[in-house]
Backbone as numpy.savetxt, mean C-alpha at the origin, in Angstrom:
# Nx Ny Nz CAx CAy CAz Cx Cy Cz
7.58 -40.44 15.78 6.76 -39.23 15.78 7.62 -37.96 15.78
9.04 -37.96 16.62 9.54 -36.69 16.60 9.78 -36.40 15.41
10.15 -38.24 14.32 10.79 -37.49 12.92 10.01 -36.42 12.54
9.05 -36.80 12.29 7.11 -36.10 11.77 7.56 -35.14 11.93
7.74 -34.38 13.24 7.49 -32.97 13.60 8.80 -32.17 13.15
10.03 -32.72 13.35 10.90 -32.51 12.28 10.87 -31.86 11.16
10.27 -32.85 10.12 10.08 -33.00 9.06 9.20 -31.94 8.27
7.74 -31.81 9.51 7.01 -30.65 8.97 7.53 -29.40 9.83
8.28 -29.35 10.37 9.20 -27.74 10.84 10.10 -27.21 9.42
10.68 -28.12 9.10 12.20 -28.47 7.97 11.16 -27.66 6.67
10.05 -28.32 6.71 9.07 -28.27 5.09 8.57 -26.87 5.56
7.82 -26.28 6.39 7.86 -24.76 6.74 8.48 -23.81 6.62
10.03 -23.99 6.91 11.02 -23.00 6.88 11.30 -23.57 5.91
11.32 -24.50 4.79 11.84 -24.20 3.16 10.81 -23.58 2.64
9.19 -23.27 2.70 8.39 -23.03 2.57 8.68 -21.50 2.37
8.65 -20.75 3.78 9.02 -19.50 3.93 10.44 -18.95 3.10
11.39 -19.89 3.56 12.61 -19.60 2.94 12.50 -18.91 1.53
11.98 -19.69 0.73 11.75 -19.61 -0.49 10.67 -18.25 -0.76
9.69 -17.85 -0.43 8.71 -16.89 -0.55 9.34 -15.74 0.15
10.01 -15.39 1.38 11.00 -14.88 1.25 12.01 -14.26 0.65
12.29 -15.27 -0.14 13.61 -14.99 -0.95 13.32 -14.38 -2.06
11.90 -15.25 -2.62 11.81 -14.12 -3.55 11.28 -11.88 -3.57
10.96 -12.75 -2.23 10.57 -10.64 -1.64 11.67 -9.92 -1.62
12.74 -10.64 -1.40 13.95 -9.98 -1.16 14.60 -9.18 -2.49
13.89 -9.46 -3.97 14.08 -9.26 -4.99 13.53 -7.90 -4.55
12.44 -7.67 -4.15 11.44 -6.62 -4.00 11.90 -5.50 -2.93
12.81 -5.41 -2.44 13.39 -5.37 -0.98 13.26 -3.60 -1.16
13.73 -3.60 -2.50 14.16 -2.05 -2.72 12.84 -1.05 -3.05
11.12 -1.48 -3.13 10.41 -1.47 -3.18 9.21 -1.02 -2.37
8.52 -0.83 -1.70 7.43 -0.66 -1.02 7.02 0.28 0.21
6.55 0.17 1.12 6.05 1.32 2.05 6.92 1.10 3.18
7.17 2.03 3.88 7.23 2.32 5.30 6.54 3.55 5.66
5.47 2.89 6.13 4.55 4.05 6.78 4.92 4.57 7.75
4.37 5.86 7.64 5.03 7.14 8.36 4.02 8.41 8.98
2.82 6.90 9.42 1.36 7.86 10.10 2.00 8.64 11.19
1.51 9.92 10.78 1.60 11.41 11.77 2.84 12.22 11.57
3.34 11.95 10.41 4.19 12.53 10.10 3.99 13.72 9.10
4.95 14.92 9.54 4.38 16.13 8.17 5.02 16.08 6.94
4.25 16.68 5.88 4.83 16.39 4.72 5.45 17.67 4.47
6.57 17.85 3.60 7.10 19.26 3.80 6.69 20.21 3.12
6.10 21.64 3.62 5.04 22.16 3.05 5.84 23.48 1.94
7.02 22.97 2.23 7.76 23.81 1.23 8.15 23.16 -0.59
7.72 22.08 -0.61 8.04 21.47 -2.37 6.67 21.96 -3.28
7.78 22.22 -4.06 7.73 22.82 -5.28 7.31 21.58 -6.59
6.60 22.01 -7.18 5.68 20.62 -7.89 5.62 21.75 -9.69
5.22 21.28 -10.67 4.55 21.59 -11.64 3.19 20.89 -12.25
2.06 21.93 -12.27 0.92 21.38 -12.36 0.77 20.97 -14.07
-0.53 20.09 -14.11 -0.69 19.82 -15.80 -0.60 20.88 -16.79
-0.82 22.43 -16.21 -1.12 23.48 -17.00 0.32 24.07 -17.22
1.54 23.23 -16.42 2.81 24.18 -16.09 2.37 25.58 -15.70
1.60 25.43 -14.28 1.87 26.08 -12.62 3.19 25.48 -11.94
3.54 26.61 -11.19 4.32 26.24 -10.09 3.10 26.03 -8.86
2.85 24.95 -8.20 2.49 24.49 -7.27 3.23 24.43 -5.87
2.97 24.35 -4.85 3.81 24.39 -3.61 3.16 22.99 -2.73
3.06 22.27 -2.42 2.63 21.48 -1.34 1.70 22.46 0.11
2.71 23.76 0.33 1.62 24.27 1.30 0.22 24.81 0.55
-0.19 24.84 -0.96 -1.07 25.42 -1.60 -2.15 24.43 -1.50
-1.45 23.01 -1.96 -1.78 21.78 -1.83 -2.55 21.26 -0.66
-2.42 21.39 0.13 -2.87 21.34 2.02 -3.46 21.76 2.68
-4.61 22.56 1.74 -5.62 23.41 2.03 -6.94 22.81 2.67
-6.92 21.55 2.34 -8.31 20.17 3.04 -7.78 19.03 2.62
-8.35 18.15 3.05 -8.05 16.48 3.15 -7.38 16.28 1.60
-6.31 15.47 1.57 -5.62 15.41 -0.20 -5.74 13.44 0.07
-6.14 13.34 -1.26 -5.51 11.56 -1.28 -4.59 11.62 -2.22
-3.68 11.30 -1.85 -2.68 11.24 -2.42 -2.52 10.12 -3.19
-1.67 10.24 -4.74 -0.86 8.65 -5.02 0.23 9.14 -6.18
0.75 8.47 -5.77 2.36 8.36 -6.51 2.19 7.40 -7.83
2.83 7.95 -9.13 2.76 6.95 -10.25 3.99 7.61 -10.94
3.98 7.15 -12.29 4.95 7.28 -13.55 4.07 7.19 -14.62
3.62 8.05 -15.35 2.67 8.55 -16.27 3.00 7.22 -17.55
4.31 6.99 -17.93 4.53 6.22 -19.19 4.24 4.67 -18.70
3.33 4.52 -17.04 3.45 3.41 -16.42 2.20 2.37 -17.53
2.69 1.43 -17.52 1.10 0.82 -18.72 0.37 -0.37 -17.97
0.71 -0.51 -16.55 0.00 -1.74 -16.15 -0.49 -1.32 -14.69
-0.10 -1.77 -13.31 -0.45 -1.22 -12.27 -0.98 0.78 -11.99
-0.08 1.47 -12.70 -0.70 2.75 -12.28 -2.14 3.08 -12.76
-2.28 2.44 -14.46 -3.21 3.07 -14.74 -4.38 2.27 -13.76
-4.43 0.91 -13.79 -4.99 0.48 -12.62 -5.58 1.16 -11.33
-4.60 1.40 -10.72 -4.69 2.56 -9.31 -5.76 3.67 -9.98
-5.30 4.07 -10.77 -5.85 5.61 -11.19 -7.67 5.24 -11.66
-7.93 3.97 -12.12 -9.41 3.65 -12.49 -9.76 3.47 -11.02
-9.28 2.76 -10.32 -9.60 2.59 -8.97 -10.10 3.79 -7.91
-8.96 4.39 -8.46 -9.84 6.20 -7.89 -10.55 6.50 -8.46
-10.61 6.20 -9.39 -12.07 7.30 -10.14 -13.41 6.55 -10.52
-13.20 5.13 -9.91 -14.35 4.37 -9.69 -15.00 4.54 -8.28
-14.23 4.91 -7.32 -14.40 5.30 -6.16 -14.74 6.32 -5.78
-14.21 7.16 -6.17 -14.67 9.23 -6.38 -16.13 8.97 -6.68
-16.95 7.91 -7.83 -17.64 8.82 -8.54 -18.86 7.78 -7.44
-18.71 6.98 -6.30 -19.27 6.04 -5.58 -19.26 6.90 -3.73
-18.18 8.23 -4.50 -18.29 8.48 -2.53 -19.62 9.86 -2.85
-20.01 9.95 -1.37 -20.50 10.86 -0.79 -20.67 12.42 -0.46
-18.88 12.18 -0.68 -18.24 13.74 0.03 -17.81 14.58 -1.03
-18.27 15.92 -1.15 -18.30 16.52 -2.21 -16.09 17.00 -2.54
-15.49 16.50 -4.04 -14.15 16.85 -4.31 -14.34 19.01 -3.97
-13.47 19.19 -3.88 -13.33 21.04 -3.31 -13.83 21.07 -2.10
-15.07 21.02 -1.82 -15.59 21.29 -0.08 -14.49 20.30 0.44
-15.02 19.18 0.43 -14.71 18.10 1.40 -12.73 17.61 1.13
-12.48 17.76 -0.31 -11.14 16.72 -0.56 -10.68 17.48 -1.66
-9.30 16.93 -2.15 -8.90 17.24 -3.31 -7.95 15.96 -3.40
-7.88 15.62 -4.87 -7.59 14.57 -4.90 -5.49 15.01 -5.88
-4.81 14.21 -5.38 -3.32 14.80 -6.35 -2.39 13.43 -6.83
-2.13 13.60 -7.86 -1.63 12.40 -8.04 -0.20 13.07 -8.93
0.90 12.58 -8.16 2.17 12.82 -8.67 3.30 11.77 -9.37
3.99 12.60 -10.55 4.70 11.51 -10.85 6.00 11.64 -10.27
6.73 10.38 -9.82 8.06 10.13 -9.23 9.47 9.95 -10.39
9.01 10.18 -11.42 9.65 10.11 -12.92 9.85 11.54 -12.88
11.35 11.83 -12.55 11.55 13.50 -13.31 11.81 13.78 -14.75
11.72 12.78 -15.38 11.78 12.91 -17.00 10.53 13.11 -17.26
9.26 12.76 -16.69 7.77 13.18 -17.07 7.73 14.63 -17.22
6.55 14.98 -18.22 6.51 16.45 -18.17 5.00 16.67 -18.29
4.59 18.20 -17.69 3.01 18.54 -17.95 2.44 18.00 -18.95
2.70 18.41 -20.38 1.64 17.35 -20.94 1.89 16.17 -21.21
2.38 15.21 -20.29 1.91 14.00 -19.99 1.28 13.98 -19.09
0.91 14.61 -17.92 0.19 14.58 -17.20 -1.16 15.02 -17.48
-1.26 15.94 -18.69 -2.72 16.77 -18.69 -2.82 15.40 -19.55
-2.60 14.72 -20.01 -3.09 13.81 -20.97 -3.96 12.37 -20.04
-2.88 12.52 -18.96 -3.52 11.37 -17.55 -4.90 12.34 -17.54
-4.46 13.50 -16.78 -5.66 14.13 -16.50 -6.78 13.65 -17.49
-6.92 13.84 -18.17 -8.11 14.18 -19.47 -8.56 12.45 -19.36
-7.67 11.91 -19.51 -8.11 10.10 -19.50 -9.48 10.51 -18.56
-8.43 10.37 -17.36 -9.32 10.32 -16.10 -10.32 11.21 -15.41
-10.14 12.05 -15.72 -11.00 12.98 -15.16 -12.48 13.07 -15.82
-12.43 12.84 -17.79 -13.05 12.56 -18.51 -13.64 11.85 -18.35
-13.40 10.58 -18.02 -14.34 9.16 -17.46 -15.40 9.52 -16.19
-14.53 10.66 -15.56 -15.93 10.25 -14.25 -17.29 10.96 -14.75
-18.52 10.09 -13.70 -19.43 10.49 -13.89 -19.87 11.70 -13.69
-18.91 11.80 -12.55 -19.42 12.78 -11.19 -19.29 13.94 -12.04
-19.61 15.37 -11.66 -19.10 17.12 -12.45 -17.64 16.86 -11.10
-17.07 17.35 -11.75 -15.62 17.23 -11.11 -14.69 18.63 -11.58
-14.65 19.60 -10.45 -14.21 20.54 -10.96 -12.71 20.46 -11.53
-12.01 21.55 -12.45 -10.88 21.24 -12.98 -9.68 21.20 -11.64
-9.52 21.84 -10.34 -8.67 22.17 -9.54 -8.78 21.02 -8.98
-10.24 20.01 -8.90 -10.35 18.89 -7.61 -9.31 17.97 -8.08
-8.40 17.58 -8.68 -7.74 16.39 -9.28 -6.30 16.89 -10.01
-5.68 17.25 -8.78 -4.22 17.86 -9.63 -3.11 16.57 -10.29
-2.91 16.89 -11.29 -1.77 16.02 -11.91 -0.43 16.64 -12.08
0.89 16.23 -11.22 1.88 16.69 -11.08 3.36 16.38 -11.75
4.16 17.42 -12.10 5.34 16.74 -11.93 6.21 17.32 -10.97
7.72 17.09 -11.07 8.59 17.93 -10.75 9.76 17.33 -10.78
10.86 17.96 -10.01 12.57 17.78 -10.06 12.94 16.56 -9.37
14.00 15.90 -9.37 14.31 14.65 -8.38 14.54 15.00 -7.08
14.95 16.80 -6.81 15.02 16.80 -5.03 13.79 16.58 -4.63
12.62 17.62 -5.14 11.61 17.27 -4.46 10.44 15.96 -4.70
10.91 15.54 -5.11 10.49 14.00 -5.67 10.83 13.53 -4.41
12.27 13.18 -4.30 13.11 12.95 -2.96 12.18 12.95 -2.06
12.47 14.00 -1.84 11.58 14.74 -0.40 10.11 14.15 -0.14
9.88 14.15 -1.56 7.95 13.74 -0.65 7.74 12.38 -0.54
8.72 11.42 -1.34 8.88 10.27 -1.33 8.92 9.47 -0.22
10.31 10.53 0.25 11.08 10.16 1.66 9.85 10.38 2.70
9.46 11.39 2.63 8.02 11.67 3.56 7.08 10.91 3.79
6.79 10.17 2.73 5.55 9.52 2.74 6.23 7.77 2.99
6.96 7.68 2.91 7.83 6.35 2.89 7.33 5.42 1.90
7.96 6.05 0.90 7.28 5.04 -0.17 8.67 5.15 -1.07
8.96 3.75 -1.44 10.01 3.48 -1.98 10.49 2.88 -2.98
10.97 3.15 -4.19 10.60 2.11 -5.80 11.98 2.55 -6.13
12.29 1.65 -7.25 13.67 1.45 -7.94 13.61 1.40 -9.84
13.92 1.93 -9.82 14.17 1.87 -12.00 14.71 0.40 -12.20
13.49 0.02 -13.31 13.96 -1.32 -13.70 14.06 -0.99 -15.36
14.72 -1.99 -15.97 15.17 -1.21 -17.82 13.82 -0.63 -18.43
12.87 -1.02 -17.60 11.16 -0.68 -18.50 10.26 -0.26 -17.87
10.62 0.91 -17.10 9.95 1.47 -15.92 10.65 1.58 -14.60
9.87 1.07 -13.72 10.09 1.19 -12.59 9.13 0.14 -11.43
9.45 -0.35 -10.38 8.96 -1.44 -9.20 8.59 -0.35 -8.12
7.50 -0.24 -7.94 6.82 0.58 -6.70 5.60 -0.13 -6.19
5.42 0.14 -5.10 4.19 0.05 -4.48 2.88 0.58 -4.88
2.01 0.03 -4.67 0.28 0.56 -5.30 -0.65 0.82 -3.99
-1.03 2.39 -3.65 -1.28 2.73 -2.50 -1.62 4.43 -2.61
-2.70 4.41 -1.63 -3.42 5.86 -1.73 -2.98 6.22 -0.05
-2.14 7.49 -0.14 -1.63 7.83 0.92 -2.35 9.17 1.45
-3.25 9.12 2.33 -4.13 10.37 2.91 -3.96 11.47 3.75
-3.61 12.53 3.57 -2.83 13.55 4.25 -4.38 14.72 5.05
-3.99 15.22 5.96 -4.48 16.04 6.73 -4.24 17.18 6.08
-5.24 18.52 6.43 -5.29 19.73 5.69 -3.51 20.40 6.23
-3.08 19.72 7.12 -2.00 20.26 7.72 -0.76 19.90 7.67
-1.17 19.18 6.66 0.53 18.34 5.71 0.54 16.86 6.71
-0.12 16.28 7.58 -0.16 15.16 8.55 -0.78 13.87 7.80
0.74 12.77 7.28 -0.09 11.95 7.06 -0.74 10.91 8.09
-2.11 10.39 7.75 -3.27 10.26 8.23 -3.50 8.86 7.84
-3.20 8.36 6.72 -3.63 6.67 6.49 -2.80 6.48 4.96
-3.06 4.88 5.14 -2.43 4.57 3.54 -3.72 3.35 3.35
-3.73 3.57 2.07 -5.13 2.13 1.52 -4.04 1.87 0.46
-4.06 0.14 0.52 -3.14 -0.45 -0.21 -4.25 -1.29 -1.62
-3.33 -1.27 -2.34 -4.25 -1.69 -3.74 -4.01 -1.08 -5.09
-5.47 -1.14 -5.79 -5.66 -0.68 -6.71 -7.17 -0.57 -7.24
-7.83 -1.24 -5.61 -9.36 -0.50 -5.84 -9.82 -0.34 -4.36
-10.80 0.29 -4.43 -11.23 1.08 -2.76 -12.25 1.33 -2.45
-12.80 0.38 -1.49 -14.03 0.46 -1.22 -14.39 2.30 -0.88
-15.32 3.26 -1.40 -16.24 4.28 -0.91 -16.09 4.53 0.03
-16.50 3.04 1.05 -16.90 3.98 2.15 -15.38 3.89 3.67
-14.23 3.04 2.88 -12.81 3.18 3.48 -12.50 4.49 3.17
-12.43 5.04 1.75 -11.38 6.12 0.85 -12.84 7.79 2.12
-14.05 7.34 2.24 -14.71 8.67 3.06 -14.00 8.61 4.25
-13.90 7.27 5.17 -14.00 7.25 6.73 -11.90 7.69 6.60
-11.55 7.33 5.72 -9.93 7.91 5.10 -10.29 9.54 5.23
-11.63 10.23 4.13 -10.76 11.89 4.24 -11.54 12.38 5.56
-12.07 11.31 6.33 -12.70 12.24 7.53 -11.92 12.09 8.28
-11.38 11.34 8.89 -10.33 11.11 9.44 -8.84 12.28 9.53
-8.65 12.26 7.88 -7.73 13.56 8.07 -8.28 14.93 7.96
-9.47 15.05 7.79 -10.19 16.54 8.33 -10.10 16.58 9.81
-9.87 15.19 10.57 -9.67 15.61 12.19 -7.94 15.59 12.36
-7.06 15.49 11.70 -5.97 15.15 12.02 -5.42 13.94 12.54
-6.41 13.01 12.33 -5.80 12.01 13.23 -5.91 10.42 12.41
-4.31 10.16 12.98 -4.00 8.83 11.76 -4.75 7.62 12.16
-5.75 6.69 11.07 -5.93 5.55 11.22 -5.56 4.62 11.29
-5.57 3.45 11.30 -5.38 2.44 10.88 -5.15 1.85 9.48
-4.12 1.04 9.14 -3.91 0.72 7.75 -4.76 0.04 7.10
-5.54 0.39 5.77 -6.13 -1.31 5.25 -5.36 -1.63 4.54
-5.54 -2.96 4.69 -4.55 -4.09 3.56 -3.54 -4.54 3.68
-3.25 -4.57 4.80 -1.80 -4.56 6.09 -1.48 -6.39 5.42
-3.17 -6.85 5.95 -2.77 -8.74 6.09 -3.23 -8.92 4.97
-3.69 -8.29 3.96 -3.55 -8.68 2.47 -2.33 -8.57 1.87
-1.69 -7.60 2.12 -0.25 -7.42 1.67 0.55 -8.66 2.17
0.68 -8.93 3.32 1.28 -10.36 3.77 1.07 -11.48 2.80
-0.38 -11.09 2.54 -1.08 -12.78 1.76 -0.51 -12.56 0.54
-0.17 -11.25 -0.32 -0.17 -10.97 -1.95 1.36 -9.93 -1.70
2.10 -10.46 -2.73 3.29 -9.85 -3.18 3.12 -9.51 -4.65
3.80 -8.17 -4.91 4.09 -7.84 -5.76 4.44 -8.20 -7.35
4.16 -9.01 -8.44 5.00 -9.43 -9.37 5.15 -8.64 -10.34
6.94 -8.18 -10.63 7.31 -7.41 -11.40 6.83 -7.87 -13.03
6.85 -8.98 -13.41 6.59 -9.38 -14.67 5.08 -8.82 -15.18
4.13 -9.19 -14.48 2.84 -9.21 -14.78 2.44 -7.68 -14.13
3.44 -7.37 -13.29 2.86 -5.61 -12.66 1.49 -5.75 -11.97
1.39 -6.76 -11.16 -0.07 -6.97 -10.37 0.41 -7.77 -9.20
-0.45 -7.63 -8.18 -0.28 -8.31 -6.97 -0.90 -9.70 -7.18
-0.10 -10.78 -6.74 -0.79 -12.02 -6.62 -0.09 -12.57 -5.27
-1.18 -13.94 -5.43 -1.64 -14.35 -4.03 -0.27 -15.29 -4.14
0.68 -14.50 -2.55 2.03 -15.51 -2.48 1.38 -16.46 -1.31
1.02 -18.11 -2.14 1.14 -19.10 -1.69 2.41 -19.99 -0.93
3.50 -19.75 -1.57 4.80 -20.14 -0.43 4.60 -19.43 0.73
4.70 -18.16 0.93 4.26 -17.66 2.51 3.10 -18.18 3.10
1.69 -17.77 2.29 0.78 -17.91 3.33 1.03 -19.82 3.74
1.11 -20.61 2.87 1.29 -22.03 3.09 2.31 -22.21 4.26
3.42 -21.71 3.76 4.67 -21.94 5.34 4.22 -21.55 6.56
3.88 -20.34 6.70 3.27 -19.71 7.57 2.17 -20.60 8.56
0.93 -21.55 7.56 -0.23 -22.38 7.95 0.55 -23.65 8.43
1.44 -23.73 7.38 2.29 -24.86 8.31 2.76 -25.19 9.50
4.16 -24.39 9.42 5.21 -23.72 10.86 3.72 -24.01 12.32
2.62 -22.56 11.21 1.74 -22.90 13.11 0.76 -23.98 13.37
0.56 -24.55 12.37 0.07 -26.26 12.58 0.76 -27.05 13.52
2.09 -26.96 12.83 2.94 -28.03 13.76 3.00 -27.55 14.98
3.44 -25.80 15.32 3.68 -26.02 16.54 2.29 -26.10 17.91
1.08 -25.94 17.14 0.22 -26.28 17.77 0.06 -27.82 17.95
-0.19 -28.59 16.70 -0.24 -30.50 16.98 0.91 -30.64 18.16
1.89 -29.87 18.11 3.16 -30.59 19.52 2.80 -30.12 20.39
2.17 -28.58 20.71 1.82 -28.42 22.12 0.35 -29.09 22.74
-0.35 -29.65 21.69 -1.71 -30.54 22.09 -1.66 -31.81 22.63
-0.29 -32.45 21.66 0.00 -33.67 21.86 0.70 -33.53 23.44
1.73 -32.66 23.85 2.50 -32.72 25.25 1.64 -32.83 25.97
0.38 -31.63 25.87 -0.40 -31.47 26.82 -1.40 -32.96 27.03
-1.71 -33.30 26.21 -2.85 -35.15 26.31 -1.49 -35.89 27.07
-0.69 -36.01 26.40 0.60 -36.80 27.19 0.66 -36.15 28.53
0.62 -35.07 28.81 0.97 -35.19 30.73 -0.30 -35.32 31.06
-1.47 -35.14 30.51 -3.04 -34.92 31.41 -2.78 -36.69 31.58
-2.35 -37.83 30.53 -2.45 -39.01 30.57 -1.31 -39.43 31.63
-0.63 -38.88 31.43 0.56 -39.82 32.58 0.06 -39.29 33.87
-1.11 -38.01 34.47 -1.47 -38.07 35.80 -2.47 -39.15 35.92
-3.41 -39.29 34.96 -4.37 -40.30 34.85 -4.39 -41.71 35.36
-3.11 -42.27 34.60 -2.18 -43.00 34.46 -2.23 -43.90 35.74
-2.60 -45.11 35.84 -2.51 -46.01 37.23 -0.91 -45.99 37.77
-0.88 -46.25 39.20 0.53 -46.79 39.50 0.49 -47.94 39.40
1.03 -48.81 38.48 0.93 -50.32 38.61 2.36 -51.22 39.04
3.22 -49.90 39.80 4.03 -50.88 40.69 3.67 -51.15 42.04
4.59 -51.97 41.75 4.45 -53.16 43.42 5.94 -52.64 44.14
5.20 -53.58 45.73 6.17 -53.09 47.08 7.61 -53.62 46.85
């Protein structure tokens, strides 16, 4: 029996090992959230119209934020239907209530590539959507830097783009980020209880924390799928070490049970 337990410990940690290993490809990649932290209200941005923009201009009411690369052809545009399937499903009016900004992390992008995102998207919604509610940005690599670093979000140039994370990062009228929703679609009524939340200043809770665990990244296909080596190792590892602590425990409840069947 000890082999057994062995055996399925050994098959767990090759399990993990392996699902692991391949994240480690990804390493250079993804979030470190950085709820309650300010964003710096001094960067300098260029809008679709080529405005100079400021971040403190920006910070005027609740912003959802998301980070892309305009020449992106698989996950961003994704993200970006995802918002604007969601916008046109919430409640809360874009200008009163929110403004929505979506920046590119590509300093080779320029305004009209962005007014061209714009027009995709903005065009599609149902909703009347004023022209200011939905800024499309670029700018320089410092302040790229900077808001990057701020928001802890982290991606690397690959020969045909770039490996980033897919995630709507929600800032307070006061530069305070406030939440991150992980994905590339969003339930309504998360992305409202998200900009009410940063109309009070105060950071939530993450969604998609233990989906992210369950689904990694794949650079090939540019979509999240379901990493079965983890979640499997993972179901494993705590199988076993539960069957051994059930089994110890029946084994001592039995050896008190247990007759004395020696003699004098």
């Amino acid at each position: 029996m000890n082999k057994f337990y062995a055996a399925l410990i050994i098959i767990s940690v090759l399990l993990l090992h392996a699902a692991y290993g391949e994240e480690a490809v990804l390493r250079q990649a993804g979030i470190d959230e950085k709820l309650g932290q300010l964003v710096p209200d001094d960067l300098t941005f260029t809008d679709e119209k080529g405005a100079t923009v400021t971040s403190k201009d920006l910070f005027t009411k609740p912003v959802i934020l998301s980070l892309i690369y305009y020449n992106c052809r698989h996950i961003c545009p994704a993200l970006l239907s995802g918002i604007s399937e969601a916008l046109d499903a919430m409640d809360l009016e874009t200008d009163k209530d929110f403004s929505v900004v979506t920046v590119s992390f590509d300093e080779t992008d320029t305004p009209d590539m962005a007014l061209k995102m714009k027009e995709n998207y903005v065009n599609s919604l149902k909703k009347e959507f004023s022209d200011e509610s939905w800024k499309f940005l670029t700018g320089d690599r410092e302040n790229i830097t900077r808001l990057t670093e701020a928001a802890g979000f982290r991606f690397t140039r690959e020969k045909e783009g770039f490996l980033h994370p897919s995630s709507l990062i929600i800032i307070s009228p006061e530069g305070k980020i406030t939440r991150y929703l992980y994905g590339t679609s969003f339930l309504p009524r998360d992305l409202s209880m998200a900009v009410y939340e940063a109309s009070q200043g105060r950071p939530g809770k993450s969604v998609g924390k233990l989906l992210l665990y369950c689904f990694s990244y794949d650079p090939e296909g540019r979509k999240y799928v379901f990493n079965i080596l983890k979640v499997a190792g993972t179901v494993t590892i705590l199988f076993a070490i539960t069957f051994i602590v059930y089994l110890n425990v029946s084994n001592r409840k039995f050896q008190k049970k247990r007759p004395d069947c020696g003699g004098r």
